[in-house]
N, C-alpha and C positions, 0 to 999 in steps of 0.2 A: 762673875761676869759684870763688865761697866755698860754705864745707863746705855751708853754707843747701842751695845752690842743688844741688847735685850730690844731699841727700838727698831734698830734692822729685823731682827727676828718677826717683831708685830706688824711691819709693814710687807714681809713677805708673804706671811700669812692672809694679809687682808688682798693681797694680789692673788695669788689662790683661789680664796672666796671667791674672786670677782671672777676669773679665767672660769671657773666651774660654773658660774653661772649663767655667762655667754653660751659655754659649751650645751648647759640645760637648754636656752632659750631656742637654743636651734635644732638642738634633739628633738622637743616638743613644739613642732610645726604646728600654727594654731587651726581648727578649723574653718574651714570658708564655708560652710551649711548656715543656714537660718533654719534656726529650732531642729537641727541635728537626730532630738531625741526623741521626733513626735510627739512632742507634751502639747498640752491644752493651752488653747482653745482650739475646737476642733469644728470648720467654719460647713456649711451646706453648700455647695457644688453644682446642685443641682441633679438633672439624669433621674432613671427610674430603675433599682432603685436609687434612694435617695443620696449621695455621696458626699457622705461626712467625712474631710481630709483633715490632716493637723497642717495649724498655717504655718506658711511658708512651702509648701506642698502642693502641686495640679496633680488630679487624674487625667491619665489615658487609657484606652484602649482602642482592639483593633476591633471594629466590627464583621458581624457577618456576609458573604458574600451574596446577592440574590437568590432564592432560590434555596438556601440552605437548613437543615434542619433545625429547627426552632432551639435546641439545646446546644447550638454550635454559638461560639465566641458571642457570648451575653454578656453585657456591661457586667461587670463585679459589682456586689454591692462594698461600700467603702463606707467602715465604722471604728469608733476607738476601740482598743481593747481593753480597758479599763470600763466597768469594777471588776474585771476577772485579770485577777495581777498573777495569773501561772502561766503567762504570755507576756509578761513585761521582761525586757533584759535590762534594765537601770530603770530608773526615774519612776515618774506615778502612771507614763502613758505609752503607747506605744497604737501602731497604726494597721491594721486591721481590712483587708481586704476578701472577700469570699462568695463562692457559689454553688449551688444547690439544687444538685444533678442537670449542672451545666458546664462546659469548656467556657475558657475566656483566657485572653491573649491579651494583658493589661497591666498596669504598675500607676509609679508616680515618679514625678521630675521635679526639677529645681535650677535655676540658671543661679548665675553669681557673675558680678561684676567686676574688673576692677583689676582682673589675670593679665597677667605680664605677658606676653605672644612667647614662645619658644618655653616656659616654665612645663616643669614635670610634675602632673598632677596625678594625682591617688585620691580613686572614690570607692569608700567600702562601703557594706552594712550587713546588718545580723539580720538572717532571717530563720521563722522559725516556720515548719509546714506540716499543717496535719490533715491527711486524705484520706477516706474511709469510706467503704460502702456502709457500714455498723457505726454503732454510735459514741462508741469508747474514746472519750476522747484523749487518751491516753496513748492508744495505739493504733498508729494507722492501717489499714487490714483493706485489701481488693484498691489498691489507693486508685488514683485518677493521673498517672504518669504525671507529675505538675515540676517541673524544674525551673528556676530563678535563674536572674542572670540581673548584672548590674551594667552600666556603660556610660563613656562621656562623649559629651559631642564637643571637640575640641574648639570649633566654630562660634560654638554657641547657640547653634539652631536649635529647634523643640520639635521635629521629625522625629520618631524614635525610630521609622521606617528608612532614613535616607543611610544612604553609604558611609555620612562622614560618623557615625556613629561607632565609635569601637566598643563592642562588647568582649567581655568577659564569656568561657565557655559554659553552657548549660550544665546546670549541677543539681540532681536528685537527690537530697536529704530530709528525711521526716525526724518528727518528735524529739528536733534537739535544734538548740541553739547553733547556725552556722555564718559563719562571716565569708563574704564574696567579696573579692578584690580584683581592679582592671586600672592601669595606670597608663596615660596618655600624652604626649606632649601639646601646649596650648598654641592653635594659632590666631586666636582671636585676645580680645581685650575680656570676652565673653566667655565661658564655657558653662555648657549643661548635661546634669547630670540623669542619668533616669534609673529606674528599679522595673524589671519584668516578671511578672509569673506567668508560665504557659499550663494553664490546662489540659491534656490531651486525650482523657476521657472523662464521659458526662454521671460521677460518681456523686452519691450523697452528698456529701461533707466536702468542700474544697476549703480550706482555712491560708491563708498565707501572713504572718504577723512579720513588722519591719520594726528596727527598732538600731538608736547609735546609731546611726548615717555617720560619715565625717570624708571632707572634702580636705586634701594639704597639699603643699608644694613644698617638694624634696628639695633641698637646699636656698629658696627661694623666702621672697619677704610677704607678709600678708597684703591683701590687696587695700585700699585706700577704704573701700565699700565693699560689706561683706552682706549682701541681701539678696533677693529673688530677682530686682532690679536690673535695668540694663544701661552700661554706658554710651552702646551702638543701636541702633534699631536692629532685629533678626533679619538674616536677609529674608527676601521676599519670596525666594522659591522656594522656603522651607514653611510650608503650612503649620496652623497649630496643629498637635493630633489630635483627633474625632474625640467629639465632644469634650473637651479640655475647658477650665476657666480656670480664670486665677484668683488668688487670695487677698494682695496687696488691695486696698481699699484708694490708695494714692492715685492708682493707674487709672486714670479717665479719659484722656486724650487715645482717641482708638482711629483708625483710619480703614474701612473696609472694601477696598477696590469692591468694581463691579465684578472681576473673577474670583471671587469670596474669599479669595486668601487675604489673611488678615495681617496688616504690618505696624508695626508701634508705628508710632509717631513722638511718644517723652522720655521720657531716661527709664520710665520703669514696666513692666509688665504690662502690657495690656490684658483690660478685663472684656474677655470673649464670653458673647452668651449666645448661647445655641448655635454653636461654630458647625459647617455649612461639614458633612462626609468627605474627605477625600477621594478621587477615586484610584484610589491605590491597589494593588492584590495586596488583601491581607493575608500573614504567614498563614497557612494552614495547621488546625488543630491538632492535626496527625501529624506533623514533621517529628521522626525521629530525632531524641535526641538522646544525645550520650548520657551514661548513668555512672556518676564518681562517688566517692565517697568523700571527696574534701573539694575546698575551693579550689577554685585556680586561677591563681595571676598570674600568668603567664601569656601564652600566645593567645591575643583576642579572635575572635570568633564574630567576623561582620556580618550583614546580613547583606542578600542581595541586593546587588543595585536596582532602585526601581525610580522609577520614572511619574513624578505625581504632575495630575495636573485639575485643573478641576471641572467638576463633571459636568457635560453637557445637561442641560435642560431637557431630559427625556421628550420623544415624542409619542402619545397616545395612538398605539399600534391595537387597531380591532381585533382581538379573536376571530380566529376562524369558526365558522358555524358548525354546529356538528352534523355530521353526516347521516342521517338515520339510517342509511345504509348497513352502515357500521357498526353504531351503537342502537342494539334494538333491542336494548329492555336497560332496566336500572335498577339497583340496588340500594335499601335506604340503610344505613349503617350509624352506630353510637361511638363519637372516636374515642377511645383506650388508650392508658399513658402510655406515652411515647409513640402515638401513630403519628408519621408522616404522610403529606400529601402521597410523595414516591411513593410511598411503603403501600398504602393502600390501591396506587396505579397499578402496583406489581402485584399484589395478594388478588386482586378479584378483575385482573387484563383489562383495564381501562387504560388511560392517557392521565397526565397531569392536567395541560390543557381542555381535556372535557370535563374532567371535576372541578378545576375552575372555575368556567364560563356556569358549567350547572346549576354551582350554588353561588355563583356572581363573589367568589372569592378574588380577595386583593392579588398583584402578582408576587408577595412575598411568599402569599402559600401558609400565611400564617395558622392554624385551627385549634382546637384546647379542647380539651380531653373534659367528654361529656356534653359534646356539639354532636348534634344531627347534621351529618351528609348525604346527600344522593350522589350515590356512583353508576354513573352510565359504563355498562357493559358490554361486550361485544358478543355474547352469548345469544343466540333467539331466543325470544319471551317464552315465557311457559304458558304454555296456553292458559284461557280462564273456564273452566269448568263449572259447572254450577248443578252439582249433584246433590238430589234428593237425600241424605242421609237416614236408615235403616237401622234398627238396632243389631243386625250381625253386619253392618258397617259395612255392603257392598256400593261398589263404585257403580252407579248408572252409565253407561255409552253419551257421550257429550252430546247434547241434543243439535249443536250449531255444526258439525261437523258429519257429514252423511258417509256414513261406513258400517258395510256388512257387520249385524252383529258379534259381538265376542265373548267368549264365559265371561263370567262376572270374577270380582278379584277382591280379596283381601287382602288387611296388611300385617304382617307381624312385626312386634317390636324386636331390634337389638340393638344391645348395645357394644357399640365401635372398642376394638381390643388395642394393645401395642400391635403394630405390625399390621396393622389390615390396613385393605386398599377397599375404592369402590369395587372395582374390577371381582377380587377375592370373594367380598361379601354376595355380589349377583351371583357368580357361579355357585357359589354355595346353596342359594337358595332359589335357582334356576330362572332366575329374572337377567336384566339389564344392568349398566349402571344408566342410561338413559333414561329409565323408569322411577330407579331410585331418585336419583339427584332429582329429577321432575318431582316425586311423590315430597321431597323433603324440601324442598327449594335451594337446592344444592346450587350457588352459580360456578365455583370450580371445584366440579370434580376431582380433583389432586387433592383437595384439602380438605382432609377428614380428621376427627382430633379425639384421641381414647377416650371412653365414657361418654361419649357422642352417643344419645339414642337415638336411631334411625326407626322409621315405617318403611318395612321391607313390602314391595309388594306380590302377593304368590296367588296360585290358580288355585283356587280351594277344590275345584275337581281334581285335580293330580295331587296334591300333597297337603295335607293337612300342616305338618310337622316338617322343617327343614330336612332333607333327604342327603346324609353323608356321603360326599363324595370324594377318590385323591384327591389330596392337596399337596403340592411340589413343597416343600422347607420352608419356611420364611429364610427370604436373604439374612446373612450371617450381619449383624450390628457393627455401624462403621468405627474406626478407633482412630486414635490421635497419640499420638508420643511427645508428651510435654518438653518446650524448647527456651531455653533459659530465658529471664526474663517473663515467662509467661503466671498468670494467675485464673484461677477457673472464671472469673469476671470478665477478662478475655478472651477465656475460650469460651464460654456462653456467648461473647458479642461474636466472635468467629463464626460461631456453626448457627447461631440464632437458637440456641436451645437453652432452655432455663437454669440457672444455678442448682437448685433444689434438686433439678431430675440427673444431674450430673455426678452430686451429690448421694444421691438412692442407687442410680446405678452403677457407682462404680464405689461404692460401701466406704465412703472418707468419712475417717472420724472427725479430722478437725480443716476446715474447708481452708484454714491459712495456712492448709502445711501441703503442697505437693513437690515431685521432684523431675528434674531434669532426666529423661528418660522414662516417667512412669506411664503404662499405656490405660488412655482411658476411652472409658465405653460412650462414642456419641450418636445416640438413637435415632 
């Protein structure tokens, strides 16, 4: 071969090289994320708890509604996951958000500058989730229903609530590595990206790790400025979300209209501190959502349209007085995890609003387990007696109350079985349940609780000894037919009955194993 021929050959060659290298440059779209991988430094945010974010990153979340149970949609606490690297998917760090027998409806965002209007963007990221009543942290067991979801806001706005938001579908996967994908077309200079986990029940353990974010444009050139940064100010009807700040140190120039929605004013992030609630309906903790086993990029999944605006200035509305009509006597009670205000309105026929006003409680309703409250009851007082005590323990006739005399009474102890009523126990023992509940300071009679010892009260002239009498069956034990989807965690919150006795009485060896169709015994 002459020299001709051999230099043709080497210049085709290095044309090759080059064609394959374009062709790589454009295969591998670069990413548009600042700090992509959640690596360090991981800056304080501020919130309670404390919300350690990797920069380049804002938390959100949705708060609770008024009124609502203190374990519904609680800020996440937001931490590295680093030094525990069996939660990292590359790099030394990854980002860590979690709560602890609470719901919360929350993630993190990021905007990017610099996007070409009409460009086809693609925003993924690995999430890993572990939810557990138990501590394994290996395997998630009774989880907390918690599904992720990624979404861009083509706009650019930082609403995770508003319409222009395309999410990806909600997707259920524990204790493994999964990647979430949702692709959008751009119609701003701006677009923002966000991450979601939905809690939707209030389980030990809520763990959610993020890790590999990556922002690109499908055939498209990278933008001029690839940061958190903004080219456009946000528009101004898109609030920041509740409690959100940002990272960028640069962002000073802030502009806070009097109706607290907050609008840049410089090319970059505004740094918001203590940003003002929306008043938005946040999603609800209970919204169904579907259960896949893979991601899905495909048809996004918006949320509804809502309409923010910001909230009025409450006005200081007096409680109504209470009526002693109504409520004539009270109960002083020690609150127990997980009591509610409700919970206890409903357990002993009171109101919310008189337990309130009683203990000059805030209107969140907020209380903690191991507070003394007085609950006004609508029950009549029990009278106050003030008897002599004897040692065979007869009751003297109340001195303030003028009534022909009456035998004298003793009490026998027993103790409350499965299956008994007030009602049950008087007839057995030829008394009341008026007498009972009075002799025990019973304020609802309906709620009696096995191993409960009672002072029965009885005529020691007529019976020494409880006197057998018929007693009808006890009604047959209610059942339930397990419905996919279900775990004894939720049927315990269903029927309000305890894991344990779910457990004993319907003889499960191993509580993370029941079956569609199995019928269980609920007492």
């Amino acid at each position: 071969m002459n020299r001709r021929g051999i230099n043709r050959i080497a210049l085709l060659c290095m044309s090759l090289l080059l064609l394959m290298g374009v062709v790589s440059a454009h295969a591998q779209a670069p990413n548009l994320l600042t700090n992509p991988g959640f690596e360090d430094p991981f800056t304080n945010q501020g919130g309670e708890p404390p919300r350690q974010v990797a920069q380049g990153w804002l938390p959100w979340h949705i708060p609770a509604p008024a009124g609502a149970p203190t374990f519904q949609n609680q800020q996440p606490e937001y931490l590295p996951a680093a030094p525990d690297t069996s939660r990292i998917h590359s790099g030394s760090n990854a980002q860590l958000m979690t709560s602890f027998f609470a719901t919360f409806n929350g993630g993190v965002y990021q905007q990017v500058s610099g996007i070409t209007p009409g460009a086809d963007l693609t925003f993924s990221t690995y999430a890993w989730v572990w939810s557990s009543s138990f501590d394994d942290v290996n395997v998630s067991t009774m989880d907390g229903g918690i599904a992720v979801q990624v979404g861009i806001d083509p706009s650019g706005g930082t609403n995770p609530s508003a319409p222009s938001v395309v999410w990806s579908q909600a997707s259920q996967q524990y204790d493994r590595w999964a990647q979430h994908t949702i692709t959008a077309d751009a119609t701003n200079t701006t677009a923002t990206v966000f991450v979601r986990a939905i809690v939707s029940l209030p389980v030990k353990n809520n763990n959610v790790y993020l890790d590999d974010a990556s922002l690109t444009v499908a055939g498209g050139t990278a933008p001029t400025a690839m940061s958190t940064s903004t080219s456009t100010p946000a528009p101004t009807n898109s609030p920041v979300p509740p409690t959100a700040t940002s990272v960028p140190a640069t962002a000073t120039n802030t502009t806070v209209p009097d109706n607290g929605i907050v609008t840049p004013t410089s090319e970059t992030l505004p740094t918001v501190t203590n940003s003002p609630v929306p008043s938005d309906t946040p999603v609800p903790s209970d919204t169904p959502v579907p259960t896949e086993t893979s991601a899905v990029t495909d048809t996004p999944t918006e949320l509804p349209t809502e309409t923010f605006t910001p909230s009025p200035t409450p006005t200081e509305t007096p409680r109504p007085t209470l009526d002693p009509t109504v409520f004539k006597s009270t109960v002083t009670i020690v609150v127990q995890p997980g009591d509610t205000v409700q919970r206890l309105a409903n357990l002993y026929g009171s109101t919310v609003d008189a337990i309130l006003q009683t203990n000059e409680l805030e209107d969140s309703a907020l209380i903690r387990s191991g507070q003394t409250l007085i609950i006004p009851v609508q029950l009549p007082p029990i009278p106050t007696l003030t008897p002599s005590w004897t040692p065979s323990g007869i009751f003297p006739t109340p001195t303030r109350t003028p009534a022909p005399p009456s035998a004298p009474q003793t009490t026998i102890p027993y103790t409350v079985q499965p299956g008994d009523a007030l009602s049950r126990i008087a007839a057995r023992f030829g008394t009341t349940v008026q007498a009972i509940a009075q002799r025990n300071g019973i304020v609802n009679p309906d709620r009696i609780i096995a191993g409960q010892v009672l002072q029965i009260p009885v005529d020691p002239t007529i019976q020494e000894t409880p006197a057998p009498i018929p007693t009808s069956p006890p009604p047959p034990p209610q059942t339930y037919v397990v419905q996919p989807g279900d775990t004894l965690f939720r049927i315990s919150l269903q029927f309000g009955v305890g894991i344990a006795d779910l457990i004993q009485l319907n003889a499960i060896a191993d509580p993370n194993r029941i079956f569609v169709g199995q019928v269980l015994i609920i007492r």
